[in-house]
C-alpha angles and dihedrals in degrees: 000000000000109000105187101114091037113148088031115125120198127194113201130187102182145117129194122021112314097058097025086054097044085061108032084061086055101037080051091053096048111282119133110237128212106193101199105201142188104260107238100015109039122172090329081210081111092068096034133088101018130319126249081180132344112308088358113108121169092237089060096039079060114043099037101049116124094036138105109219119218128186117223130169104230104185096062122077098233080054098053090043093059085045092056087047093053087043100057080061091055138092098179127042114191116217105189083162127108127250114330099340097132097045092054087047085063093248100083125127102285094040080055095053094059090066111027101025087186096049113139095217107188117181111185111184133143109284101006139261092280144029118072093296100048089106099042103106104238144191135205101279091047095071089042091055092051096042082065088245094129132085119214136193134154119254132227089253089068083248113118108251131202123232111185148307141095114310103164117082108168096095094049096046090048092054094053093044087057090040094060096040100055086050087054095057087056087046078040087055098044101042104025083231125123123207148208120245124199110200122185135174095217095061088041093057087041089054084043081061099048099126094056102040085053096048094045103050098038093050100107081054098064109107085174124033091180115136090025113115110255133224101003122308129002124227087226088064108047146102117251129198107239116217094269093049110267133114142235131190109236109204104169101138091126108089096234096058093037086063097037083055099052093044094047092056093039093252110122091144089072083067112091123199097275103035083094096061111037103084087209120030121167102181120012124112109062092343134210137016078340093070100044095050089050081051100062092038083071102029082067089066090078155044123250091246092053090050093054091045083052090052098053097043085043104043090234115159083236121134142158120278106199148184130250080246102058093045100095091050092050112119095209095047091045098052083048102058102227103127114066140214123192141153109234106210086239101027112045122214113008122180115194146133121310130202111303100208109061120214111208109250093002097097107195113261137170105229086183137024118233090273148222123282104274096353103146091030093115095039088050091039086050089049088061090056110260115150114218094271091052092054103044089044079065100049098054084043089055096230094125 
């Protein structure tokens, strides 16, 4: 399994994708994850979004892997005093909650602080902890929608419509949460001084889109568009049907791979004079709609398969572009492991995304299964230092 965050001990309160997600990225690169959960109720994820088998959905197989789950009753002192104590163990706390849920549950930041001074508390919700819409609930697409990732039109039936984009902004939002937080232990080694992260989905979408919001709001700026793609799309940039119904992304507006890609396929009469001296070129050659159409004329010669192995004895910027449902069969995806098959103790076979960033002789592995409500509640709970009685006291007291 991936160790590099080995020896590190989060603490998480969340349900549903910003917090489980923030969480689940640390718990995959090492950290030890303590899931605190709602006896009782829990992060209803496991009954939501489809079954493999009771309380087990895929999404919280997923998002939930690498974690122990403990019940605790948090709004009972006894509760919140078992919490303090897990906190002072801790170096992450995980806040998946909207707005300023937990402070007003007693274990916020600053009641934190009291107890742990150097604790990294990263909350990662929809639109932020701060800011007019930090208490408005959200979902996924929510985020998506404010982060200005979605495309909207209106459709013939008089019903808006979207058109594109990324409306989905919980993993996002999740990366650059963990992201944060990791660099905050390092700030947390140098300077002895913990910190407060405010994660959001919304911000996250709108960093996702920071070519085209920059773009967008500096364009009255531009004193020299050369090098931009004119009129709409290019043909150079633009995804072609092979001749068994697949598709590849052909990306060959540099000059290099534009030549190497007409000579490759015997058509030197689609380069023009200057296609061999600008180093970018989105349109020349026959230009337009024409081009694309003379494209795809080709592209239908080959498989997609014998496009990818041209590309690669060519040097032509040419790839795949496949569906969720020929994932699994790709070669390249495959070799790489990222894409991960498991068998879950309740479950049984899951196949789902490993980790997207390798470490060289730190193979991904999922120590534990996204686990059961309240599972390890007894073995953290024993951590801590309670003896049987203790614990069981608890239980009958519903505390845990």
């Amino acid at each position: 399994m991936i160790k590099l965050l080995e020896g590190v001990r989060v603490v998480e309160c969340a349900v549903l994708f910003n917090g489980d997600q923030t969480s689940r990225l640390l718990g995959d690169l090492g950290a030890t994850v303590i899931k605190v959960e709602a006896p009782g109720v829990g992060d209803y994820l496991r009954d939501f979004l489809g079954q493999i088998t009771p309380h087990h959905s895929p999404a919280h197989m997923y998002v939930n892997r690498n974690k122990r789950s403990m019940t605790l009753n948090l709004r009972s002192d006894e509760g919140k005093a078992i919490f303090f104590d897990l906190i002072r163990t801790a170096d992450i706390f995980i806040d998946g909650f909207a707005g300023d849920a937990c402070t007003r549950l007693g274990i916020g930041y600053e009641q934190q602080r009291a107890v742990k001074p150097d604790i990294v508390y990263a909350q990662c919700s929809g639109f932020g902890a701060t800011g007019p819409y930090a208490e408005i609930p959200t979902h996924g697409q929510m985020m998506g929608a404010l982060g200005g990732g979605v495309s909207l039109g209106m459709g013939d039936d008089g019903l808006a419509k979207e058109l594109g984009g990324m409306s989905d902004g919980t993993t996002v939002a999740a990366t650059n949460t963990a992201l944060t937080a990791v660099a905050a232990l390092i700030q947390r080694d140098r300077t002895g001084e913990g910190a407060y992260i405010d994660g959001a989905g919304s911000d996250a979408v709108l960093a996702t889109q920071w070519f085209h919001a920059t773009y967008e709001w500096n364009a009255a700026r531009l004193t020299d568009r050369r090098g931009m793609p004119q009129n709409g799309p290019s043909a150079k940039y633009h995804f072609y049907e092979t001749s068994d119904n697949k598709f590849m992304l052909f990306c060959a507006i540099e000059s290099k791979f534009w030549g190497n890609f007409c000579r490759a396929v015997g058509r030197d009469d689609l380069l023009s004079s200057n296609d061999e001296s600008a180093p970018v070129d989105f349109g020349s050659g026959v230009g337009g709609d024409s081009l694309a159409h003379v494209l795809q004329e080709i592209f239908h010669t080959r498989t997609q398969a014998q496009w990818t192995a041209l590309a690669l004895e060519a040097d032509i910027a040419l790839g795949p572009a496949n569906q969720v449902a020929d994932l699994r069969d790709d070669p390249h995806l495959k070799s790489r492991g990222i894409i991960h098959e498991s068998v879950h103790p309740h479950a049984g076979p899951f196949t789902s995304v490993g980790w997207a960033a390798p470490v060289k002789g730190q193979p991904f592995a999922i120590e534990h299964p996204a686990p059961l409500l309240g599972e390890h509640t007894d073995e953290v709970l024993a951590e801590l230092g309670l003896n049987q009685e203790q614990i069981a006291r608890l239980h009958s007291a519903g505390i845990v």
